[in-house]
C-alpha positions, 0 to 999 in steps of 0.5 A, a space after each residue: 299181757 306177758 312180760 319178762 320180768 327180772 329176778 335174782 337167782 337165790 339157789 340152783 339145782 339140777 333137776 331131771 337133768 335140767 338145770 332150775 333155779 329159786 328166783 326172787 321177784 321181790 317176796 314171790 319166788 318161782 321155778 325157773 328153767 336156766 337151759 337157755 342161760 347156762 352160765 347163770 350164779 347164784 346172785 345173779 340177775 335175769 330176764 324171766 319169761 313164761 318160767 325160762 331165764 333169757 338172759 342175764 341182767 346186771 343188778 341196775 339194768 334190773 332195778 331200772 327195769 323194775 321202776 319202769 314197770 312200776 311208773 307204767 303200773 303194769 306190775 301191780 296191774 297183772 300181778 298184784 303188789 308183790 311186783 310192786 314191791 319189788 320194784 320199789 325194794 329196787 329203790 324206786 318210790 311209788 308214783 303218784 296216782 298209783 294208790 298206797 299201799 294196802 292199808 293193813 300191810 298184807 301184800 296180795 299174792 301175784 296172780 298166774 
């Protein structure tokens, strides 16, 4: 399954005449293009798919859309804890039935 994923936008560059982005899906940061989303800023929120902003987000709709996720369990399925951090950095707690945490703490690295 691909999803679009929320992400805030840490830092941008212009690169080979393409506009790129540092973005942060809480702990697991990605290049991402923002041709599709000029006007995007440094704090911003976006819908990230396939390594391509497609569309600005506002922090709650982010944090709402990261909880959902992780209800569904979709994030730690297909890429590892570090989405699962993300949402619960957003504010939400971990379902019940989802499992705990890893026990020694070390968050594994989200899959390609």
């Amino acid at each position: 399954m691909c999803l679009a994923v929320p992400g805030r936008v840490l830092e941008i560059e212009e690169r080979d005449a393409t506009r790129m982005a540092k973005v942060d899906f809480g702990g697991v940061v990605k290049d991402v293009c923002l041709e599709y989303v000029p006007d995007m800023q440094v704090g911003d929120y976006a819908i990230v798919h396939v390594g391509f902003a497609l569309q600005r987000l506002d922090e709650e709709s982010a944090k709402q859309t990261l909880e959902l996720f992780e209800n569904l369990g979709v994030l730690e399925e297909e890429f590892g804890d570090p989405w699962g951090k993300a949402a619960r950095d957003a504010g939400a707690e971990r379902p019940a039935g989802t499992g705990p945490p890893p026990a020694d703490g070390v968050e594994k690295e989200a899959r390609p």
